[in-house]
VEXDREN-498683 format. One record per residue (C-alpha): residue number from 1; chain; x, y, z. Coordinates in steps of 0.5 Angstrom, whole numbers, plus 500, padded with zeros to 3 digits. Example, Ala and Ser with C-alpha at 12.3 -4.5 7.8 and 13.67 -1.06 7.14 Angstrom:
! VEXDREN-498683
+--------+------+-----+-----+-----+
| drenlo | roza |  c1 |  c2 |  c3 |
+--------+------+-----+-----+-----+
|      1 |    A | 525 | 491 | 516 |
|      2 |    A | 527 | 498 | 514 |
+--------+------+-----+-----+-----+
***
This chain:
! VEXDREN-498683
+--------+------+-----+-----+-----+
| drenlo | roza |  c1 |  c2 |  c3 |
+--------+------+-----+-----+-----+
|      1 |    A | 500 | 500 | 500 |
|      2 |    A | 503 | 506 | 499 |
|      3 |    A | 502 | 513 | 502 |
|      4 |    A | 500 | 518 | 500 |
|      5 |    A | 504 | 525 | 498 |
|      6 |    A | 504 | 531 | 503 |
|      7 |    A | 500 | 537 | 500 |
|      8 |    A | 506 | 542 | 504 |
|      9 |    A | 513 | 539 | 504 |
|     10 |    A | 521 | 542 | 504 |
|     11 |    A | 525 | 541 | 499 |
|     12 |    A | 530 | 542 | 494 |
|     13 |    A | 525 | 549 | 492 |
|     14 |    A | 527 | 551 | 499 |
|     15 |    A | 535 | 553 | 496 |
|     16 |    A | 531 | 557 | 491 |
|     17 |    A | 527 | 561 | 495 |
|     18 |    A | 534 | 562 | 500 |
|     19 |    A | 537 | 564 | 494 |
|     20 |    A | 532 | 570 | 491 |
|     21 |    A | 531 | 572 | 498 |
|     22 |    A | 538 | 575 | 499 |
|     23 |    A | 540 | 582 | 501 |
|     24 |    A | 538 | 585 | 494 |
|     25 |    A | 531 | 583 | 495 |
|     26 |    A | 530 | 586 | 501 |
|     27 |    A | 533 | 592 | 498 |
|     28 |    A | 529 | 592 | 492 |
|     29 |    A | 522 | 592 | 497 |
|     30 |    A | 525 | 596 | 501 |
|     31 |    A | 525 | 602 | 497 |
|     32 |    A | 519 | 600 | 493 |
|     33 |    A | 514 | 600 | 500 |
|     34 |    A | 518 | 607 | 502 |
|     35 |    A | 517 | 610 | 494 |
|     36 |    A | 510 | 607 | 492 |
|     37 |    A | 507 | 604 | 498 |
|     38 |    A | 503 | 598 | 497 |
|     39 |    A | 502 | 599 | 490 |
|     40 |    A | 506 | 594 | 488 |
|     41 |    A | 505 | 589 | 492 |
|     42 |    A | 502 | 586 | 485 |
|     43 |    A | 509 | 585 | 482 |
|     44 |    A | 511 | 581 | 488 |
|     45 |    A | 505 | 576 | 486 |
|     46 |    A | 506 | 575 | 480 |
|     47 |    A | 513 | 574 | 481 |
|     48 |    A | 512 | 569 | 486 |
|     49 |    A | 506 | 565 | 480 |
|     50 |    A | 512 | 567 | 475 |
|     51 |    A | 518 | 562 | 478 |
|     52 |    A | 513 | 556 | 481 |
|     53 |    A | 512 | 556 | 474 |
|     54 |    A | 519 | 555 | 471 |
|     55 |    A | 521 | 551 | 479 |
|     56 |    A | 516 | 547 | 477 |
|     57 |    A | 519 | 545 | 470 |
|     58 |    A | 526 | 545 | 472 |
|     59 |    A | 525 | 541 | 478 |
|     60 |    A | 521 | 535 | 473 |
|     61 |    A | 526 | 536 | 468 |
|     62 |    A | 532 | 535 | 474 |
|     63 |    A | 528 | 528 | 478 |
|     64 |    A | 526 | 525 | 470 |
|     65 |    A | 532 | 526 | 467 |
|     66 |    A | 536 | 524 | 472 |
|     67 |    A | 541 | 530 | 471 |
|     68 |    A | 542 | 538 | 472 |
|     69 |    A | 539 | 544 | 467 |
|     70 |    A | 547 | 544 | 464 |
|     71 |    A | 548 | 537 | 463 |
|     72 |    A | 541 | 537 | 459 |
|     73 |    A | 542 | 544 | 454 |
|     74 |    A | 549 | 540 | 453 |
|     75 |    A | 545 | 535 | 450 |
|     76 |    A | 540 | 537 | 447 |
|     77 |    A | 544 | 543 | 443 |
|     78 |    A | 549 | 539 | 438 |
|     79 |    A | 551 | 545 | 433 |
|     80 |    A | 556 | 549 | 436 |
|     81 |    A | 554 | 555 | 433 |
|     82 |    A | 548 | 555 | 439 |
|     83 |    A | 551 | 551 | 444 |
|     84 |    A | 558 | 554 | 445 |
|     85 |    A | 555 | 562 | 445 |
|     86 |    A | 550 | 559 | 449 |
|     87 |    A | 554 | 556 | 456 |
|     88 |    A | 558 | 562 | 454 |
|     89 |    A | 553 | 567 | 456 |
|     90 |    A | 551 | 562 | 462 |
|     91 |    A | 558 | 562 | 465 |
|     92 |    A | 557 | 570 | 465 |
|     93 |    A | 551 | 571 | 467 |
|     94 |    A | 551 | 566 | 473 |
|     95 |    A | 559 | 565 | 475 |
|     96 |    A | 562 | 571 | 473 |
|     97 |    A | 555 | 575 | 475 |
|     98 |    A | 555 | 570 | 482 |
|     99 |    A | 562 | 572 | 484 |
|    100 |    A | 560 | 580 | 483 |
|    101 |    A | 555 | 579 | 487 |
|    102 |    A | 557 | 575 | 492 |
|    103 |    A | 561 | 581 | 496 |
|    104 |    A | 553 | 584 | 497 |
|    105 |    A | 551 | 578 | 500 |
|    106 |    A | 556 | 577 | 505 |
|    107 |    A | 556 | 585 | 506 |
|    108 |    A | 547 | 584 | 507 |
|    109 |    A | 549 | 579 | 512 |
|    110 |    A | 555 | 583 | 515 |
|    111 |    A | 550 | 589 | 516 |
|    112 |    A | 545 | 584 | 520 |
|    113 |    A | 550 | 581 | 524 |
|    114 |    A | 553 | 588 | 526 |
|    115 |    A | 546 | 589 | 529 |
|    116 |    A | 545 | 584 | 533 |
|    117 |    A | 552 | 584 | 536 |
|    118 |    A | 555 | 590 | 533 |
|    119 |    A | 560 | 590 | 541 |
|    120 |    A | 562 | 583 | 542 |
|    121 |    A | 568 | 580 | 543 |
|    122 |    A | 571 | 577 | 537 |
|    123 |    A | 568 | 583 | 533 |
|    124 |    A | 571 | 588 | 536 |
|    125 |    A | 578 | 584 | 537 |
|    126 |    A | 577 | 583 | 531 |
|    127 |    A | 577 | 590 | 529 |
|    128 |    A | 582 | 592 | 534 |
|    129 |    A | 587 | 588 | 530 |
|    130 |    A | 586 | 592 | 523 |
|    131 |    A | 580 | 588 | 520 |
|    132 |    A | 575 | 593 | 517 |
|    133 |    A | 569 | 588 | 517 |
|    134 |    A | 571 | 582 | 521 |
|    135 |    A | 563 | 579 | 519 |
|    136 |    A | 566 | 578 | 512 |
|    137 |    A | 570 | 573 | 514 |
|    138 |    A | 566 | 570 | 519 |
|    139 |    A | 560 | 569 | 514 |
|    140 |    A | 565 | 566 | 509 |
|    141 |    A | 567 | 561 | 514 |
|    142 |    A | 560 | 559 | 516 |
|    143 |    A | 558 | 559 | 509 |
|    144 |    A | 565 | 555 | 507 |
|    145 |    A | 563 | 550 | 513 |
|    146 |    A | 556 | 548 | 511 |
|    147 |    A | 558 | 547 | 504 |
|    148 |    A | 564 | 543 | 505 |
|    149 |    A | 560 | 538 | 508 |
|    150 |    A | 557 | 536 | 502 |
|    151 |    A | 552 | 533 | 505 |
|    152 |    A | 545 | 535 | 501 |
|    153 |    A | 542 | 533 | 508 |
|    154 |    A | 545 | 539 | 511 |
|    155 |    A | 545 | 543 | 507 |
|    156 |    A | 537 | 543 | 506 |
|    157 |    A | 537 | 543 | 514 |
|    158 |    A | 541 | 549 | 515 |
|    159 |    A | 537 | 553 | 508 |
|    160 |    A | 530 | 551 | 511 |
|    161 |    A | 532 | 554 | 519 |
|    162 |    A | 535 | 560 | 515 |
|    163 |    A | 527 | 560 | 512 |
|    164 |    A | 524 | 560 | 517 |
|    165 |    A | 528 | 565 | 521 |
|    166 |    A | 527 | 570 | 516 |
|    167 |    A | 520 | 568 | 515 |
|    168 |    A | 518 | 569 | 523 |
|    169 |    A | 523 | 575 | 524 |
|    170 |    A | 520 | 580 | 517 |
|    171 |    A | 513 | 577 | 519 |
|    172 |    A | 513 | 579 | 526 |
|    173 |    A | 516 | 586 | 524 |
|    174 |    A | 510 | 587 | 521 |
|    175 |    A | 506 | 585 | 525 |
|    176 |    A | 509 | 591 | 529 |
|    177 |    A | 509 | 596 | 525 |
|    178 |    A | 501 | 596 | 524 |
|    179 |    A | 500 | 596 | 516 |
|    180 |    A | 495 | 598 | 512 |
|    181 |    A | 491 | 592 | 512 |
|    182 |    A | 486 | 595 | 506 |
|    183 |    A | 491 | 598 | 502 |
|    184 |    A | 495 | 592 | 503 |
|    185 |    A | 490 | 586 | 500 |
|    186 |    A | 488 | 593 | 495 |
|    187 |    A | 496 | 593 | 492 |
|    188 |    A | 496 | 585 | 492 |
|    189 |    A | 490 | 584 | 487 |
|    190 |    A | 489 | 591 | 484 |
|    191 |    A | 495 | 591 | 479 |
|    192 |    A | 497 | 599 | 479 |
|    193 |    A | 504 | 604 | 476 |
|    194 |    A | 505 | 609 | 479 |
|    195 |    A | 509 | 615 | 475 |
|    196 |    A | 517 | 612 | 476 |
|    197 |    A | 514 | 606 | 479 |
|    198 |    A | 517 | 602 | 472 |
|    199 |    A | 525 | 600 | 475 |
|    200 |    A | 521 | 598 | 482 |
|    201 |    A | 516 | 594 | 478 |
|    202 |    A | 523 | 591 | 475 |
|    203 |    A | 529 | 591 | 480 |
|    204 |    A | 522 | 586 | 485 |
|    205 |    A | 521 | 581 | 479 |
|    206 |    A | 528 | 580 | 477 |
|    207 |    A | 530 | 579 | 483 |
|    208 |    A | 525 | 574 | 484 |
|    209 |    A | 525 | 570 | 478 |
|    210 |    A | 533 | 568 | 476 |
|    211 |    A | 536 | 564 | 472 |
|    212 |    A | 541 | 561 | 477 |
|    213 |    A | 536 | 558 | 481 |
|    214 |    A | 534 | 553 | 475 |
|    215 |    A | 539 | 550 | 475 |
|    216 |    A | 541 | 549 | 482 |
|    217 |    A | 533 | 547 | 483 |
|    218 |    A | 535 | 542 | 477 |
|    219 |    A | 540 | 539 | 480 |
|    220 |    A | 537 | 539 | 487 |
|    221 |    A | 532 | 535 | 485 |
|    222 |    A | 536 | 531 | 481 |
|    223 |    A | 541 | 529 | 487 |
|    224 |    A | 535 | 528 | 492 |
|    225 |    A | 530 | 525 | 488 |
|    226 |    A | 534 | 518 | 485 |
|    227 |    A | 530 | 513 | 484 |
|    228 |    A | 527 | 508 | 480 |
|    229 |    A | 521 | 509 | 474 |
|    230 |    A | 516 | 507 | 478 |
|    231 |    A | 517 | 512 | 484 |
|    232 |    A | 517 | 518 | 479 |
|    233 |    A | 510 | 520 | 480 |
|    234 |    A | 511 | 520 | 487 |
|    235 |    A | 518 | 524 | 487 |
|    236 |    A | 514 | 529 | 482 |
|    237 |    A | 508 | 529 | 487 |
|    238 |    A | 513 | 531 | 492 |
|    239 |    A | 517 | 536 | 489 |
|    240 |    A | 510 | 539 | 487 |
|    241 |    A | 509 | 539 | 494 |
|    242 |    A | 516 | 543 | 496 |
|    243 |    A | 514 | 548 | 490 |
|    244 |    A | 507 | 550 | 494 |
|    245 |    A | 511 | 550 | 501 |
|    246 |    A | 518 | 555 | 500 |
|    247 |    A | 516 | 559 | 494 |
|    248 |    A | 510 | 562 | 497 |
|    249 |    A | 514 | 563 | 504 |
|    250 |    A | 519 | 566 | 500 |
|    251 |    A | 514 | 571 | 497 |
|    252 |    A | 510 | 572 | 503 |
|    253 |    A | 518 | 574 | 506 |
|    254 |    A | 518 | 579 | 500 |
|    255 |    A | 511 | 582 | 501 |
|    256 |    A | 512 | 583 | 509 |
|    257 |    A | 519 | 587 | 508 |
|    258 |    A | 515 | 592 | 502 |
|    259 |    A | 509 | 593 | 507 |
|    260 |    A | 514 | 594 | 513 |
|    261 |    A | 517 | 599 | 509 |
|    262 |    A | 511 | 601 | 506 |
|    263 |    A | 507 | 603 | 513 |
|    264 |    A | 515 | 606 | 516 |
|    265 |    A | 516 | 610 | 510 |
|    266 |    A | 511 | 612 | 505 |
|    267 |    A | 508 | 619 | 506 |
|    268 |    A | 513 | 620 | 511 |
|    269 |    A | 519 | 626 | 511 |
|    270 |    A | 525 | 620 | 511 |
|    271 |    A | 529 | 617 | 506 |
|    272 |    A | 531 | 610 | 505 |
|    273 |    A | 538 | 608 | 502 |
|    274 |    A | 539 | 600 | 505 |
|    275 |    A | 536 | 596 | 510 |
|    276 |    A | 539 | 598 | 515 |
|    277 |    A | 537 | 604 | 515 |
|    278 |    A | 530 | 600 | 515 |
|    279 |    A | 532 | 598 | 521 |
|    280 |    A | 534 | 603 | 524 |
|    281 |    A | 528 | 607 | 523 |
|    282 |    A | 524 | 601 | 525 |
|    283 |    A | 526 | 603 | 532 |
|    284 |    A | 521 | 609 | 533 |
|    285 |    A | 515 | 606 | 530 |
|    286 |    A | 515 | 598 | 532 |
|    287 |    A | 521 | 599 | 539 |
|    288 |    A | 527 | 595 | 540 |
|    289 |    A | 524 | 588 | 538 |
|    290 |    A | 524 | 590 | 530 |
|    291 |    A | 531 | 592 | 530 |
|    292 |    A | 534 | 586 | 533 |
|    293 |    A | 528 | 583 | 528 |
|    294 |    A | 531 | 586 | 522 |
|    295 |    A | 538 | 584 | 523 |
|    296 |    A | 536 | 577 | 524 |
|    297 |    A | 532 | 577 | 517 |
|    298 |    A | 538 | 581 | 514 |
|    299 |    A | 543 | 576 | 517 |
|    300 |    A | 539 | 571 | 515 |
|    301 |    A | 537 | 573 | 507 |
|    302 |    A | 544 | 575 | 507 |
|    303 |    A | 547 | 568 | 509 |
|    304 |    A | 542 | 564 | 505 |
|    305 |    A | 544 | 568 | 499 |
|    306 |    A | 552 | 567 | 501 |
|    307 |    A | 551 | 559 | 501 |
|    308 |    A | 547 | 558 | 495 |
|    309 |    A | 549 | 564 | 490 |
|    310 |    A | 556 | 560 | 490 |
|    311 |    A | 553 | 553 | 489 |
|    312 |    A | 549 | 555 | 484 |
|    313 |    A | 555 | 557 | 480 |
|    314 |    A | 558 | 550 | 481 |
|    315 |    A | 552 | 546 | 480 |
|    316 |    A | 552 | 551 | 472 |
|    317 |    A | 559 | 550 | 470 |
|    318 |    A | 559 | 543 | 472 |
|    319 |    A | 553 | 541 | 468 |
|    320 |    A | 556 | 545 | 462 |
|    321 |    A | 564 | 542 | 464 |
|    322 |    A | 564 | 536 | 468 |
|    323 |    A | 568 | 538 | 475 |
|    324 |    A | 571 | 533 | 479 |
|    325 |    A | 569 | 533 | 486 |
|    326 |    A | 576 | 537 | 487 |
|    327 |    A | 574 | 542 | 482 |
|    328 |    A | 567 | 543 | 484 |
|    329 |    A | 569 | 544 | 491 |
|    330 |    A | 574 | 549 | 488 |
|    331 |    A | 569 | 553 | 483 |
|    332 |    A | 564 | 555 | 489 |
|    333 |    A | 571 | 557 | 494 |
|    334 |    A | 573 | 561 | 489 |
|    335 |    A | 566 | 565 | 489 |
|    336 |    A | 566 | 566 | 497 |
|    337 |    A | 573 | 567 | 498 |
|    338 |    A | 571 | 573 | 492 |
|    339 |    A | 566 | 575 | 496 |
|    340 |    A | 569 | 575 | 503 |
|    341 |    A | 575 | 580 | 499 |
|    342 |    A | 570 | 585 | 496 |
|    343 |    A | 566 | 585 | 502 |
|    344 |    A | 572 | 587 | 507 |
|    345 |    A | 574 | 592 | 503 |
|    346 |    A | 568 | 594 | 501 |
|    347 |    A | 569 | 594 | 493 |
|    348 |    A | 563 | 595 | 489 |
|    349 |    A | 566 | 591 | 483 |
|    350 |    A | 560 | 596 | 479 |
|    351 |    A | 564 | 595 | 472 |
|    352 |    A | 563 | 587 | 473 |
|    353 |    A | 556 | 587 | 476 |
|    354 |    A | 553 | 592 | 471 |
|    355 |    A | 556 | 586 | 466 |
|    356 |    A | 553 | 580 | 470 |
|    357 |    A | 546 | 584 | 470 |
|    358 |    A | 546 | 585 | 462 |
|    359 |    A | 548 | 578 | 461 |
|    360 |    A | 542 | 576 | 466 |
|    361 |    A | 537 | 580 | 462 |
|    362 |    A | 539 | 576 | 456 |
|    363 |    A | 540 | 569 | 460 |
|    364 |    A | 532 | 569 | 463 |
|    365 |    A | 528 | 569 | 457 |
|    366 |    A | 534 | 564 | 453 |
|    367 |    A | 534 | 559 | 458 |
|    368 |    A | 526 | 560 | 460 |
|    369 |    A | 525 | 558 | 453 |
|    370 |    A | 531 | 553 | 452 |
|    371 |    A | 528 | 549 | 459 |
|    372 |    A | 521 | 550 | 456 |
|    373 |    A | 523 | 546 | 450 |
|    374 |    A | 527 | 542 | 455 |
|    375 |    A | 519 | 539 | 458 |
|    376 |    A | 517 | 538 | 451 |
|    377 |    A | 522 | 533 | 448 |
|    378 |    A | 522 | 526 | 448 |
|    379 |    A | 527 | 525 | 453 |
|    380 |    A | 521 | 527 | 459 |
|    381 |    A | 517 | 520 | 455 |
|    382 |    A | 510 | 521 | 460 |
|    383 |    A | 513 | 527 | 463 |
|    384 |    A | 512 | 532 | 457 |
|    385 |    A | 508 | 539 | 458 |
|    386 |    A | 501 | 539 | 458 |
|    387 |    A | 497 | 543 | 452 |
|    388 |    A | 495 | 547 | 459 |
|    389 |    A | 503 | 547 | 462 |
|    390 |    A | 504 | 550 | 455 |
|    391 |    A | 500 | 556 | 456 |
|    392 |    A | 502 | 558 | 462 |
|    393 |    A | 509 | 557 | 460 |
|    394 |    A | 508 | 561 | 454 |
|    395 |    A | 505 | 567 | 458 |
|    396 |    A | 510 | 567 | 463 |
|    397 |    A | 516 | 566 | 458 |
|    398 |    A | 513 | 573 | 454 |
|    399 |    A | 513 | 576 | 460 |
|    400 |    A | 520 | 575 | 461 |
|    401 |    A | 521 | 577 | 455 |
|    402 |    A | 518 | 584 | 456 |
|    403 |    A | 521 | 584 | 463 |
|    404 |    A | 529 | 583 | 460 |
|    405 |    A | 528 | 587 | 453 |
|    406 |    A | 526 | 593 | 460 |
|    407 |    A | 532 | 591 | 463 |
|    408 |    A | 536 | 591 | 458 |
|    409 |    A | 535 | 597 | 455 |
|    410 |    A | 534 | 601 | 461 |
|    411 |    A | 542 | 598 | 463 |
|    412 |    A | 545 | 601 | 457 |
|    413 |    A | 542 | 608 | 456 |
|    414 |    A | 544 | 609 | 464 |
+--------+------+-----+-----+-----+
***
């Protein structure tokens, strides 16, 4: 007799919603509350709908084939005049732009470290001894040590923690700062552009909806769910499951730190330029309590991008170049030992973050397609789209589309 599957579960989706909401999310929706209100709440739903429709698909090409995004687009393009520009867009976009952003993933958790404990001892020692931001190397090390072990178990254990924290210290902040409940459910169902609002609208989804967490879903879900023929529809109604538990959770993250922002900022005669600031300014509003709680989301956005963005990164380049596991541990070393450097001297590397985020834009919409053309090839057999995943698949890919040639643009003229 078998079970039945759970209807919620955590699983390798959780490594995507650790991912998308990172330092440059809440950033991202922090300015948007302070700037528009609730008006955008709408982008982040969409957002949300958007990514559980491509997650979906990478995890099912993963738990099928057996393999990662990268190994299945090495197969699937056999000219070389698609394949070879093709993984050479992916190592830009994903690996070169990774390690850029890694620096803000490690300085994000800093900030929120610096918060709850800006006088402790080692901090301090630490800084005494010449170090400028000892948080930097302290990250590094614990994202270092959580990857080493290579234990996925592990890892999804640490990343699920790490959710949950963010989820509980944004949520009650909210909850502190009493927001406008009417206006918040108007600006989630009521799609709105306010004059200026179209880089916000940008900056909200395209932090959400990235390429890198295809491939690291796909992969994920290909190294957890291995097994025989007969236990596809199983894993696949597991992997459902995980998607409608961490990626919503990753969603309500976004809409609380919007909202909290919204209700601390909108209308008010203060400005915002980083979550700290957010924060900091909390403390007349919501007390004490949403400081520290701030800082335990910053610190858990921050450490949970610091440990995903570089695994990603491996998992892409392994899947186009087959790695040892020496080499595959050496690829995301490299990507954290960047970050630790960038974020201790606090270098914006903006020639090489401006060269990841054109890459990316066109990334998106290519690898949407190209996973979309994955899922209706005869190597799914049973597991191909659906007329209905099609369409919706469709929809979302023009979407994308839209969203990057926007993005594009607006990164070239500026």
């Amino acid at each position: 007799m078998t079970t039945k599957p759970p209807i919620f579960t955590f699983g390798p989706a959780t490594l995507v919603t650790a991912a998308f909401i990172g330092p440059g999310t809440v950033i991202s929706a922090s300015l948007a509350g302070a700037n528009f209100g609730y008006a955008l709440l709408w982008a982040l739903l969409f957002s949300v709908f958007a990514t559980m429709v491509l997650q979906e698909m990478a995890a099912r090409l993963g738990i099928v084939t057996g393999q990662g995004l990268g190994e299945n687009i090495r197969h699937i393009f056999k000219n070389p005049w698609l394949k070879y520009p093709l993984m050479l867009l992916i190592v830009s976009a994903i690996v070169v732009g990774n390690s850029a952003y890694q620096g803000g993933n490690i300085s994000g958790a800093s900030m929120g470290a610096d918060a709850l404990w800006q006088d402790s001892w080692p901090v301090t020692a630490l800084r005494a001894a010449g170090l400028a931001n000892p948080w930097a190397l302290l990250i590094g090390l614990v994202a270092t040590g959580i990857l080493w072990q290579r234990n996925y178990a592990l890892l999804e254990r640490c990343l699920v923690g790490l959710v949950l924290l963010m989820s509980l210290a944004f949520l009650i902040t909210l909850f502190l700062t009493k927001p406008d409940y009417p206006a918040l459910f108007s600006g989630l169902l009521k799609p709105s552009l306010p004059d200026g609002a179209i880089l916000s609208v940008i900056a909200l989804v395209g932090t959400t909806v990235v390429p890198y967490s295809l491939f690291l879903h796909a992969a994920a879900s290909a190294r957890k769910w291995q097994g025989s023929e007969s236990d596809k529809h199983r894993q696949l109604a597991l992997s459902n499951a995980d998607i409608r538990t961490a990626i919503p959770l990753g969603g309500l993250i976004s809409i609380a730190i919007l909202s909290t922002a919204a209700a601390a900022f909108f209308g008010r005669e203060q400005s915002i330029n980083s979550a700290a600031d957010l924060a900091q300014s909390l403390q007349p509003l919501a007390g004490e309590a949403a400081v520290w709680l701030m800082g335990a989301g910053l610190l858990a956005a921050g450490l949970s991008s610091a440990i995903t963005a570089p695994l990603a990164a491996a998992y892409a380049l392994n899947g186009l170049f087959p790695l040892t596991p020496g080499r595959f541990r050496a690829c995301w070393l490299l990507i954290i030992l960047i970050g630790v450097l960038l974020s201790s001297a606090g270098i914006k590397p903006l020639a090489i973050i401006w060269f990841a985020q054109v890459a990316n834009g066109i990334l998106l919409p290519v690898i949407s397609l190209t996973l979309l053309l994955a899922v209706n090839s005869s190597i799914m057999g049973e597991y191909r789209n659906t007329v209905r995943q099609n369409s919706v698949a469709a929809v979302v890919w023009l979407l994308t589309l839209l969203l990057s040639g926007r993005s594009l643009y607006l990164a070239i003229i500026n």
